[in-house]
N, C-alpha and C positions, 0 to 999 in steps of 0.2 A: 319526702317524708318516709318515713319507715314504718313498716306495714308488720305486724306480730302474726305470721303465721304458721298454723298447728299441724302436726307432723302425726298422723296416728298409725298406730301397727295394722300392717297392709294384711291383706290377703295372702297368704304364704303357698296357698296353692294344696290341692291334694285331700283337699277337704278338713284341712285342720283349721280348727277353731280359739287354739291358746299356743301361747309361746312363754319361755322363759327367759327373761334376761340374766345371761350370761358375765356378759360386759362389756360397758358403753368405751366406744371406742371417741369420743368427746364429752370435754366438761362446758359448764354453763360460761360464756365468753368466750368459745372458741368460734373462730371463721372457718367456717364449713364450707364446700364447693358444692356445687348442683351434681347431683348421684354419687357421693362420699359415703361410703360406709360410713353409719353413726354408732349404730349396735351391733354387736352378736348376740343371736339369741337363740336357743333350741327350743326345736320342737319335737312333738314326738317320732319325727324320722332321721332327722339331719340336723345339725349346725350352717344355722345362717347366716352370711352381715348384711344387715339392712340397710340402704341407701336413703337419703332425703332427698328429693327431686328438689329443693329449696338450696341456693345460694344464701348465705348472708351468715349474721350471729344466732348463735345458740343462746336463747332465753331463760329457757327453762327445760330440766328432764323428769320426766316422770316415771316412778319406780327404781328401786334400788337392784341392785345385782343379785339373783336369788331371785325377784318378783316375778310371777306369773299373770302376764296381760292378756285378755280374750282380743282375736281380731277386735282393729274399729277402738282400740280404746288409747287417750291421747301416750304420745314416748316424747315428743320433745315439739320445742315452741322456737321459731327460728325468725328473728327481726329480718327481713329483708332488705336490700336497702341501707343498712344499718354499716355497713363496712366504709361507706361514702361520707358517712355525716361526721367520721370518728374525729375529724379537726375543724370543720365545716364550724359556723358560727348559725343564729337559727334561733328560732321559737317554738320545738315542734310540742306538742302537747299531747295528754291521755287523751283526750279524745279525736287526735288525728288517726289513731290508731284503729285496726280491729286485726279480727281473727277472722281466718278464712280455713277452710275443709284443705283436707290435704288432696284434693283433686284441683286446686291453684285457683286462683281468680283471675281476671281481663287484667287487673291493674299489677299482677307480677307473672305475668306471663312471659316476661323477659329472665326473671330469677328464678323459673324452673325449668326442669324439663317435662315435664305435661305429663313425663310418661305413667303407665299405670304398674304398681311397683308389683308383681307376681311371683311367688319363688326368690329369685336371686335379683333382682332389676335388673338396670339395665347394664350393669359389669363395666361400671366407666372406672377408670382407673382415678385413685383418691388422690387429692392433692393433699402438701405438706398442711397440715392445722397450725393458727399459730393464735392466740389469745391476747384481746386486746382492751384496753382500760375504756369503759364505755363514758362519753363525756360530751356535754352541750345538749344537742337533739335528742340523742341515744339514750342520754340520763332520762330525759323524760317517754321512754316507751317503756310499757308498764309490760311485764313479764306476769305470761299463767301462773296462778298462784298455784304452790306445789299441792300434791294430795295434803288431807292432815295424818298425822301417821295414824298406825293400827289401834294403837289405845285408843286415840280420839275420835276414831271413824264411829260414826252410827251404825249402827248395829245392822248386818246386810237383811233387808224383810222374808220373811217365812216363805215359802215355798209350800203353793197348795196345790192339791190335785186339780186336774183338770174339768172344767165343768162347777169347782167350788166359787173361784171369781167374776163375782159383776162384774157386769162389763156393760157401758151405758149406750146408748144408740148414735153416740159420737162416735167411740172408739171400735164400734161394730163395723163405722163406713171408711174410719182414717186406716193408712197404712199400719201396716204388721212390723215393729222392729226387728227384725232375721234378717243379716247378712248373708251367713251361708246358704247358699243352694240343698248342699248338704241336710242341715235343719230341715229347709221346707221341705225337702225328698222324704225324710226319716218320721217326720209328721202325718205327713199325707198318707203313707206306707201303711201307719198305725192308727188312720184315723182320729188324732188329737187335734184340736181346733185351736190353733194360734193365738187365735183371739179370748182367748178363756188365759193365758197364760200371763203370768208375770215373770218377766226375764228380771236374773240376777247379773248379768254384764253392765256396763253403762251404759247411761239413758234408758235404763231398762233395756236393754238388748238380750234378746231372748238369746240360748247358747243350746249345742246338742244335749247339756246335764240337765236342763228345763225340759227338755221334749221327753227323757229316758225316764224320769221323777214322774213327768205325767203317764208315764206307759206303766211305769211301775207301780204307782199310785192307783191304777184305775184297773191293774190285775188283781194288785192283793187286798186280803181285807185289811179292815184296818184292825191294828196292832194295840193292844192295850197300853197304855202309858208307862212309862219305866217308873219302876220305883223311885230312882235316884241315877243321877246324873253319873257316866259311868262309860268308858269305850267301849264300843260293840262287841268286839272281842272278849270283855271281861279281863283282860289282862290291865293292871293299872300301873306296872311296873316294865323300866326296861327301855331299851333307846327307841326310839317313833322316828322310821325314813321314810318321809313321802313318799308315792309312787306316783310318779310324776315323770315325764321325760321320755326318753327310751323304756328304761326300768316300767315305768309307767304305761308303756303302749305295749311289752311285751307281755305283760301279766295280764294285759286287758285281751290280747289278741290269743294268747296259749289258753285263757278260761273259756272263750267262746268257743275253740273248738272244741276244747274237753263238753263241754254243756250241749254243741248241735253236731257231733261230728262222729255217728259209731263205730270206729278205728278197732282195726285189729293187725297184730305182728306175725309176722312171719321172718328166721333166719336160717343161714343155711351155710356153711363156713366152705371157702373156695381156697384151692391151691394159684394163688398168685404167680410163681414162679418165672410162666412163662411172659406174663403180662410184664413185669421188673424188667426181663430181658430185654423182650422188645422196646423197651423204653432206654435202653442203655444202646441199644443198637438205630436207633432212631435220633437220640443225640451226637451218637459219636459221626454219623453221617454228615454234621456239618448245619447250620442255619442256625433259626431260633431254638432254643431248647425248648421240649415236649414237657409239661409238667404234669404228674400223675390222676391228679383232680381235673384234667382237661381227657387222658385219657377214659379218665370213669366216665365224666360228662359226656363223651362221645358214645359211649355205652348205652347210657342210659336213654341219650336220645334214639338210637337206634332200637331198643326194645321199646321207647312209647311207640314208633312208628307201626311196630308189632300187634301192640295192644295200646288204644287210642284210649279207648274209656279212661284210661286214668290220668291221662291228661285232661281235664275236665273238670268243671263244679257243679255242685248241684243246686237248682233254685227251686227251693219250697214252695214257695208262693205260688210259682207256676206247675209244681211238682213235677220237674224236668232236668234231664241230665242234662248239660251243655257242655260236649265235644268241643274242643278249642283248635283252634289249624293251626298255632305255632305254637313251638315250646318255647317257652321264657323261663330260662333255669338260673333260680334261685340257689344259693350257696350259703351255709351258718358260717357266718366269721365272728369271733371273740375280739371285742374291741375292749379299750381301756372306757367305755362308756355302757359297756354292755354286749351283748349279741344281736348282731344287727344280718339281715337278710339281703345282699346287692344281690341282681338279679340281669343275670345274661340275657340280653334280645336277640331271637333268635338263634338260639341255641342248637337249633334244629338242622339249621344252612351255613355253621359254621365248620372249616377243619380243626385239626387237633390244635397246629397251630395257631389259629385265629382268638379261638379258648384256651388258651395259654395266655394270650396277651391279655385279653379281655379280664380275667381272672385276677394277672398280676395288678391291671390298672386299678379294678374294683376294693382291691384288698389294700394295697395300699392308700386310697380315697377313703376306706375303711379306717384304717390306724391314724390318718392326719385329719381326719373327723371332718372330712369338706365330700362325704355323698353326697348328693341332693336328692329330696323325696321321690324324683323318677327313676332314681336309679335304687329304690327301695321300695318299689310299688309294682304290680301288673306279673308279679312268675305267677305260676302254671304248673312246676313241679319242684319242688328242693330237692338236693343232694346236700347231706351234711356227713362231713369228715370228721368225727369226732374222735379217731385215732392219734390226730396230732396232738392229743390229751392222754395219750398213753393207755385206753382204754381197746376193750376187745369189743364189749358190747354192747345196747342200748336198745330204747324202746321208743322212738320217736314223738314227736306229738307234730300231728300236721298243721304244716304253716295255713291257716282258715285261710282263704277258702277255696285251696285247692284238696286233691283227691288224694295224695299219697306223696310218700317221700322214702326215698332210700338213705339209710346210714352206713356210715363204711368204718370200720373197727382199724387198729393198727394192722400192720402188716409185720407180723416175725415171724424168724424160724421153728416150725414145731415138727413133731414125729410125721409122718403119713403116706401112705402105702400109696406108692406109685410103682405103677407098671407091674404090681406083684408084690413090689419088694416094700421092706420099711425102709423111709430117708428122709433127710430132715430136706423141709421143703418149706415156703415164704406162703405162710397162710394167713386169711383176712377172714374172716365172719363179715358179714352182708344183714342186712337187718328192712324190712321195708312195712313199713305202716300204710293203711289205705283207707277208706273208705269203706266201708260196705253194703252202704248205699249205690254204691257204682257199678261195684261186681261183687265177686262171690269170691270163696277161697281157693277155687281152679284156676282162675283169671291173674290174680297175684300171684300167686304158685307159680305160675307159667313165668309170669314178669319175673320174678327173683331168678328162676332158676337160668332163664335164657342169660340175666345178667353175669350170672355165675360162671357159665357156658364160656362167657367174651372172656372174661377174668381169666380159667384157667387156660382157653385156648385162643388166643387173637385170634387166628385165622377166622373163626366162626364169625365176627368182627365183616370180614372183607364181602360176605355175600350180600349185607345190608349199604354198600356203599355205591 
């Protein structure tokens, strides 16, 4: 008999809690293989395809392309089993049937692979899908009934502060709906009690927007009633784009530093020249080719080694700087999804070449939209090139929650008095935002100008190796 069971969006890892379907890589009566990509879905680091640990047919899917699912909420219903009965003769009936968690059951422990699906699963390569007229047994296994769509959904319940919901001395002793760790982390931190809350996920599942509502609810006062229904903004005109996704995590991520982060700039315009050279003489020697954002990056790791403090974050809570022992450099690349942060490991113990590779591989993983959240999490210090946009100069905003970040302008020919004389010479403006909470404006000073130093002279470069 053939067994109906539920496929729900896994854990993606990295502490995210929603994903967007992108686009279902199977329709309802296709035969799916155990760890098949089913969906692609974003979230706010990466592009995913999500896997079925389930063999059999595809019953039912839920959400359309465009839809935003929280972790834990169902994406498809998969007959097990069902691929066997398709000419088989039979009785099977609705109530042979059930649904099981997408953590498998004893009785199709054969039709999955057990595994627990994290980030990417388990990378089993998909086999061919092929759709099949369901008939006899099959006929009668009853498939999840779809959502109702958006008109006809009930209306999702109010969201109260914390402390305003009864809550009865059963639900005081039963379990807490929260998946994420994250959640209960972000709770605890702020002191909001789980149990006061009503999640708006399914099943009530509480989500990190439930826990932020009750932190923000229980900071401010309350707000007199609006006149009239009306966007917050006061704007009633004009196109409305989610911020959601990328778009959506960058905007989230640039506000919080702007709100806890007191950043101050410093620039300082350097004669490249000699830096260009050696880059033409370091190619023409033969191997991998050196590329110029690998020689910056080796720069910049050799002045954090100078001054360590800005490698660093700072923790309020503990009211303490935390000096970090690797560099993990961060780099802005402009993708067709947005601007997105991959992040060198170990930046610190690599050569030129090494980041040069590292670089190309990153970037273009960038443009084919297949990062994965590790490779967009954990730097320590950015470098962002924002010359390849044709600009001189800029004012950074640091990636929270590290301590500073260097910007690098184009590189042209301008006037500039070398050795006495005026000549046109390959200059770049240098730009570095910090902290200043970390240090002072001696300590960045010192940082930019030492970088300056490498810029117009390599040599200076060869003491720190």
């Amino acid at each position: 008999m053939a067994q109906v069971l539920e496929f729900k969006l896994p854990d993606l890892g990295e502490g995210l809690t929603e994903a967007e379907i992108v686009r279902w890589l199977v329709a309802v009566g296709d035969v799916v293989a155990i760890d098949q990509p089913v969906v692609e879905v974003e979230t706010a680091k990466a592009m995913v395809e999500v896997p079925c640990p389930y063999g059999g047919v595809v019953t039912a899917r839920f959400g359309e392309e465009g839809t935003e699912l929280p972790v834990g909420a169902p994406l498809l219903t998969v007959a097990v089993g069902a691929a066997d009965l398709g000419g088989a003769g039979g009785n099977g009936s609705s109530g042979s049937s059930r649904t099981a968690e997408a953590t498998g059951s004893a009785g199709a422990a054969e039709e999955s692979s057990g595994n627990v699906l994290v980030g990417y699963g388990t990378g089993a390569p998909a086999a061919r899908r092929r759709r099949i007229r369901p008939a006899g047994p099959l006929a009668s296994v009853p498939a999840a009934p779809a959502p109702a769509p958006a008109s006809a959904a009930a209306p999702a319940p109010e969201r109260r502060p914390a402390g305003a919901v009864a809550v009865d001395e059963a639900v005081q002793s039963g379990p807490v709906p929260v998946i994420s760790p994250l959640v209960r982390r972000l709770a605890r931190e702020h002191a909001v009690d789980l149990r006061t809350l009503t999640g708006s996920g399914p099943d009530g599942l509480i989500l990190r927007a439930d826990v932020e509502y009750a932190m923000r609810t229980a900071e401010a006062p309350a707000a007199p009633a609006p006149v009239a229904a009306a966007p917050a903004s006061g704007v009633t005109r004009g196109e409305r784009i989610p911020l959601r996704g990328v778009r959506g995590a960058v905007a989230d991520k640039l506000s919080r530093s702007r709100r806890e982060i007191p950043d101050a700039t410093c620039w300082v315009d350097a004669d490249a020249t000699e830096l260009m050279a050696a880059r033409v003489s370091m190619n023409a020697a033969g191997g991998p080719k050196i590329s110029l954002l690998a020689l910056l990056a080796r720069i910049c790791t050799a002045t954090l080694a100078r001054h360590p403090e800005l490698n660093s974050t700072v923790d309020m809570d503990a009211r303490e700087i935390v000096r970090l022992p690797e560099v993990h450099l961060g780099f802005a690349a402009q993708t067709e999804r947005g601007l997105v942060v991959p992040v060198v490991r170990n930046a610190h113990s690599r050569s030129a070449e090494s980041l040069s590779a590292e670089f190309a591989r990153l970037t273009e993983a960038a443009r084919q939209g297949t990062l994965t959240p590790a490779d967009l999490t954990g730097g320590t210090f950015t470098l962002n090139n924002y010359g390849v946009f044709g600009v001189d100069g800029s004012t950074p905003i640091i990636n929270h929650p590290e301590a500073a970040m260097l910007g690098v302008g184009r590189i042209v020919p301008k006037p500039w008095v070398h050795q006495g004389e005026l000549a046109v010479r390959q200059v770049v403006q240098l730009s570095f935002t910090f902290d200043h909470r970390v240090c002072d404006g001696g300590t960045a000073g010192g940082f930019l100008r030492y970088v300056a130093d490498c810029v117009e002279h390599p040599s200076v470069l060869l003491r720190s190796l």
